[in-house]
Structures are given as C-alpha cells and as structure tokens.
C-alpha positions as CSV (number, residue, x, y, z in Angstrom):
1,X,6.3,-71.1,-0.5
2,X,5.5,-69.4,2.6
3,X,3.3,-70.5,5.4
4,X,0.1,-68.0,5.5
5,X,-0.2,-65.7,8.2
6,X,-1.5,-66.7,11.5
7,X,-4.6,-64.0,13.2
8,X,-1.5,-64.1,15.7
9,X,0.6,-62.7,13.1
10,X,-1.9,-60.0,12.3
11,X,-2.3,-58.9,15.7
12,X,1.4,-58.6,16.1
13,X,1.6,-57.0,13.2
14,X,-0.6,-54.2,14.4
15,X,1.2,-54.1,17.5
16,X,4.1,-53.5,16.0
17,X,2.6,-50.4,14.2
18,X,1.3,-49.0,16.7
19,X,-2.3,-50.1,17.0
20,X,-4.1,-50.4,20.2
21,X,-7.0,-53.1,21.1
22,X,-9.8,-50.9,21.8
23,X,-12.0,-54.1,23.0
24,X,-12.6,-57.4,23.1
25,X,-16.0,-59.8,22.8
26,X,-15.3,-63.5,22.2
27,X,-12.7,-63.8,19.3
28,X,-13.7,-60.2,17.7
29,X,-10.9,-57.2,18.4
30,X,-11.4,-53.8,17.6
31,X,-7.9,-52.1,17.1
32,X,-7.8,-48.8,16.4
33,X,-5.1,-47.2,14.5
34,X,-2.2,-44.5,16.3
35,X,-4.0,-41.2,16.0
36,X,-7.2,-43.2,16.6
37,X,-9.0,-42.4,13.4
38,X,-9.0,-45.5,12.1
39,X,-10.4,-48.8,13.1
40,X,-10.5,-52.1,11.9
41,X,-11.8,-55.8,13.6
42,X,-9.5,-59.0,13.7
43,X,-12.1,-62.0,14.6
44,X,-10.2,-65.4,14.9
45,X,-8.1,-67.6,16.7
46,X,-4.4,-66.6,17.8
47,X,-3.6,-70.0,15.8
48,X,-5.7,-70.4,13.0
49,X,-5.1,-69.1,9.4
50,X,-5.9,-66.1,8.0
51,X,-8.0,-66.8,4.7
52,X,-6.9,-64.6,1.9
53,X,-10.3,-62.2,1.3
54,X,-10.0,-61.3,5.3
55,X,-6.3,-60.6,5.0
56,X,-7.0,-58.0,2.3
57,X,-9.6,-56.1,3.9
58,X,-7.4,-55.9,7.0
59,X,-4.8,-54.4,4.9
60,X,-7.0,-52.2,3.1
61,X,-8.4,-51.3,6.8
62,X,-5.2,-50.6,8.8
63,X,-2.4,-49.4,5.3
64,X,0.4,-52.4,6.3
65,X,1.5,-53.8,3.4
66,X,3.9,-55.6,5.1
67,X,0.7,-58.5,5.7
68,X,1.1,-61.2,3.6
C-alpha cells in the first residue's frame, strides 16, 4: 500500500503543473491555477498528511488527478 501524500507533495504537485502561490498567511496558500482563473487553498504542514476529504476537494479545485 502506498504512503498518503504529504501537503509537501501537494504543493509540488501544483508546482509541477504550473500553479503559482498567490500568498501566504500562517500555514494557508492560495495557489492559483496557469491562466489564473482558478484558485484553490492548501493549509498544512510541508510534513504532515493529507487527510482524504481535503485531498479530494483539492483535486476537485485544481483538475490533477495524478493526487493520490
């Protein structure tokens, strides 16, 4: 079984696709998709796991499938 996927994970992840980090306050992000009409927050700590409920509505926000 695979380990679940770190917030670090996520945020490379988005990297990776092309998001940008529009801003930053305490452990919230708001990345913003390529063309900028999307946006979605990560809130969490580079190391800790990503629960399963906040991993789906980050895919749902940002279209990467490639999350799991």
């Amino acid at each position: 079984m695979p380990m679940p996927p770190t917030y670090r994970d996520v945020r490379r992840a988005l990297r990776n696709a092309g998001w940008l980090k529009l801003r930053q306050r305490g452990s919230h992000e708001v990345w913003s998709s390529p063309d900028g009409s999307l946006r979605v927050t990560v809130a969490g700590k580079d190391s800790d796991t990503v629960k399963s409920g906040m991993l789906a509505e980050i895919r749902r926000g940002t279209g990467l499938g490639g999350l799991r």
